[in-house]
C-alpha positions as CSV (number, residue, x, y, z in Angstrom):
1,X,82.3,93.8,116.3
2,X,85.7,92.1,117.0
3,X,88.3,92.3,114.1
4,X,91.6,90.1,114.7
5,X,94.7,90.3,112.4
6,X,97.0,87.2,111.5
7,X,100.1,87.0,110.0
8,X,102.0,83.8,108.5
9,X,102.4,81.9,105.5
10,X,99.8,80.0,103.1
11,X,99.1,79.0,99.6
12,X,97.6,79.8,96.7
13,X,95.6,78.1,94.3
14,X,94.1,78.5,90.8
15,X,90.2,78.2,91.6
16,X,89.2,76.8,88.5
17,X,92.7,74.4,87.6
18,X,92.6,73.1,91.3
19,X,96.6,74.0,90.8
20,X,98.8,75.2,93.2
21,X,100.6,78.2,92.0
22,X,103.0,79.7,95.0
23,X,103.5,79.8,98.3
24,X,102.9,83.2,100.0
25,X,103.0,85.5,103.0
26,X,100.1,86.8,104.0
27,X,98.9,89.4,106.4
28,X,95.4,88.7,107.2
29,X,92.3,90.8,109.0
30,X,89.2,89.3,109.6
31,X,86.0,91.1,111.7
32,X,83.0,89.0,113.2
33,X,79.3,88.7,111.9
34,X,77.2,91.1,113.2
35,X,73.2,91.5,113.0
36,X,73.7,93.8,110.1
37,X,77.0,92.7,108.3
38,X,78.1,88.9,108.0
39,X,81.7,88.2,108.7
40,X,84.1,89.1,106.4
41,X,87.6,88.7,106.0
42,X,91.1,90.6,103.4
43,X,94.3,91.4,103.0
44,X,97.2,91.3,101.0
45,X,100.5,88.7,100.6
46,X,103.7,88.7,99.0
47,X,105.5,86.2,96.8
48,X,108.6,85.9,94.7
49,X,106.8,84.3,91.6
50,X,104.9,86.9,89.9
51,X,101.0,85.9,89.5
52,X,99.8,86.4,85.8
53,X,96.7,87.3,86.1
54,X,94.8,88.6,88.6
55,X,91.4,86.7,89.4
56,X,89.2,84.2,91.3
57,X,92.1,82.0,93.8
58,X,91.7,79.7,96.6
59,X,93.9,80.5,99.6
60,X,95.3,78.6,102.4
61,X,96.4,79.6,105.2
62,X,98.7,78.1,107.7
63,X,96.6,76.9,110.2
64,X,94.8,75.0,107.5
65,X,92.1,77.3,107.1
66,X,91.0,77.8,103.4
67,X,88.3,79.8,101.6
68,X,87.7,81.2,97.8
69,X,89.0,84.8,97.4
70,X,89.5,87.5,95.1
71,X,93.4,88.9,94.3
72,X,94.8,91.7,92.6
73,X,98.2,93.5,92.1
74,X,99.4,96.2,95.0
75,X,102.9,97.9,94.3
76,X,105.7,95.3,92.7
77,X,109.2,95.7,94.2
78,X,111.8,96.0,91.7
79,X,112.9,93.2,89.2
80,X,115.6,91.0,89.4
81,X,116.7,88.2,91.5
82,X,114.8,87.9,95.0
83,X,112.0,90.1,93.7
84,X,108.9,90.2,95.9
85,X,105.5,90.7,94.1
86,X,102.7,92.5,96.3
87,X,99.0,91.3,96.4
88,X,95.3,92.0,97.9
89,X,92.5,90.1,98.3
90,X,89.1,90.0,99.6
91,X,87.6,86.9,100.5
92,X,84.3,85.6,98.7
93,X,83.1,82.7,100.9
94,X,83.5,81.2,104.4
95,X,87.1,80.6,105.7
96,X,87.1,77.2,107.1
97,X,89.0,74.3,108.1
């Protein structure tokens, strides 16, 4: 099983309002199918506009890659001006192109 990590920038979307709501940096790690386990793929990002609720999003990555996904709250830096807001996420369908 080979499991590669990938770090850049992307964008995130509200799933169901097809709206874009900030753009992101993101730390990603993604492991290949196997006979037992299909490929999966996680990780977390970082953005100064807090997201209000946690839910059902559609990321993007930079490469153009894109797939449905799953985001919640990590640990918040402080508030105030150049705040960064911490996120994870699982993925929920294919990442494709």
């Amino acid at each position: 099983m080979g499991i590669r990590y990938s770090n850049g920038f992307g964008l995130i979307y509200d799933k169901e309002l097809e709206k874009l709501i900030a753009k992101v940096n993101c730390s990603l790690v993604e492991t290949d199918a196997t006979k037992y386990a299909r490929k999966r793929w996680w990780g977390e990002f970082s953005t100064i506009k807090a997201i209000e609720r946690t839910g059902k999003y559609v990321i993007e990555m930079e490469d153009g890659r894109r797939g449905e996904c799953i985001a919640f709250a990590g640990s918040n830096a402080q508030q105030g001006p150049g705040s960064q807001y911490y996120y994870h996420f699982n993925g929920r369908s294919a990442l494709r192109r």
